[in-house]
C-alpha positions in Angstrom: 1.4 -24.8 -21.6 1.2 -26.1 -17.9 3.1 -23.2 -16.6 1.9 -20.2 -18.3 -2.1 -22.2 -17.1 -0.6 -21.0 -14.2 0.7 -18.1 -14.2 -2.6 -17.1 -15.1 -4.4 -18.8 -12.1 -1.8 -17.0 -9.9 -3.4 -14.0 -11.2 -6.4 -14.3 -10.4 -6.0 -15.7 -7.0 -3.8 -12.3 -7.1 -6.4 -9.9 -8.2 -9.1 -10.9 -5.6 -7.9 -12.3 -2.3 -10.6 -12.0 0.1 -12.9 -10.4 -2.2 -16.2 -10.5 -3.3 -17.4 -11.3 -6.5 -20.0 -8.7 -6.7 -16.3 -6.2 -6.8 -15.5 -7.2 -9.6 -14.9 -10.7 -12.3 -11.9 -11.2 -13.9 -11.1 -14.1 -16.2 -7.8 -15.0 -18.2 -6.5 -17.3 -20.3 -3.2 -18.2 -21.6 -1.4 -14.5 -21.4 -5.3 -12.2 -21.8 -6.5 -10.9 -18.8 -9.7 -9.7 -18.3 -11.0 -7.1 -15.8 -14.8 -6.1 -14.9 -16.1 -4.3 -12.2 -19.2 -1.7 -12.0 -17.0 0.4 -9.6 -13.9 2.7 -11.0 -12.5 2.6 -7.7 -12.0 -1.0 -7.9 -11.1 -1.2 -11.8 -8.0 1.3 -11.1 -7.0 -0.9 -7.9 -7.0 -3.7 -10.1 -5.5 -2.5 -12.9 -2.6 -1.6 -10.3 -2.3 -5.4 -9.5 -1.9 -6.5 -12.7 0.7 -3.9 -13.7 2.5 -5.3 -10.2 2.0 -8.6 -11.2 3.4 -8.4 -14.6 6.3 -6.8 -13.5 6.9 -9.4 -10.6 6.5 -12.0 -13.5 8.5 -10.9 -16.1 5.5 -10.3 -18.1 4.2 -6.3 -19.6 0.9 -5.0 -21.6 1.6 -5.3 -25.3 0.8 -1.8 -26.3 2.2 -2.6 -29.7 -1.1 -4.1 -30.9 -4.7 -3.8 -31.2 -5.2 -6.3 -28.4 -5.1 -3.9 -25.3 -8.4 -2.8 -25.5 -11.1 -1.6 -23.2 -15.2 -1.5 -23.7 -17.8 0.0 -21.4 -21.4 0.0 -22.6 -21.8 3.7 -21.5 -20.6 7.1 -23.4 -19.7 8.2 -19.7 -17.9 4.8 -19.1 -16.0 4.5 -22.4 -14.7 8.6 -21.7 -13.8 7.7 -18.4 -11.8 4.5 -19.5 -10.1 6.5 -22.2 -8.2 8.1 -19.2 -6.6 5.1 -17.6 -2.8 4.9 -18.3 -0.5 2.2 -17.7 3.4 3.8 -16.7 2.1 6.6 -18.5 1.0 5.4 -21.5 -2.7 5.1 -22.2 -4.6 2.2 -22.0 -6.7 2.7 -25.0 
């Protein structure tokens, strides 16, 4: 349990070096990764991270379930999410 803890702390000191908060929050836990940030600029930067991350780590999005999910509280938000692809595939 100790090493994937932090694996999962490496990631987030990953995501936000020198950053501020108000860019965006991120959580994880275990192997779930969380992503929120009012700007789409900085939720594709991120999203880039992680996929960089992952790869660095051995680790990949499980597509294969109904776990890789996104939510946006807006129509506008939830059509623009629906576009974000990871190596091609879509996120959603």
């Amino acid at each position: 349990m100790m090493l994937v803890n932090l694996l999962a702390t490496a990631w987030a000191l990953a995501m936000l070096p020198k950053t501020s908060k108000r860019v965006a929050g991120i959580s994880a836990y275990v192997d779930d990764k969380f992503i929120r940030s009012p700007s789409w600029g900085h939720l594709e930067l991120l999203l880039r991270r992680t996929i960089h991350f992952d790869r660095f780590t051995g680790q990949s999005v499980n597509f294969d379930s109904d776990k890789s999910i996104g939510l946006c509280t807006t129509k506008e938000g939830m059509n623009k999410l629906q576009l974000l692809t990871v190596e091609g595939s879509p996120l959603l």
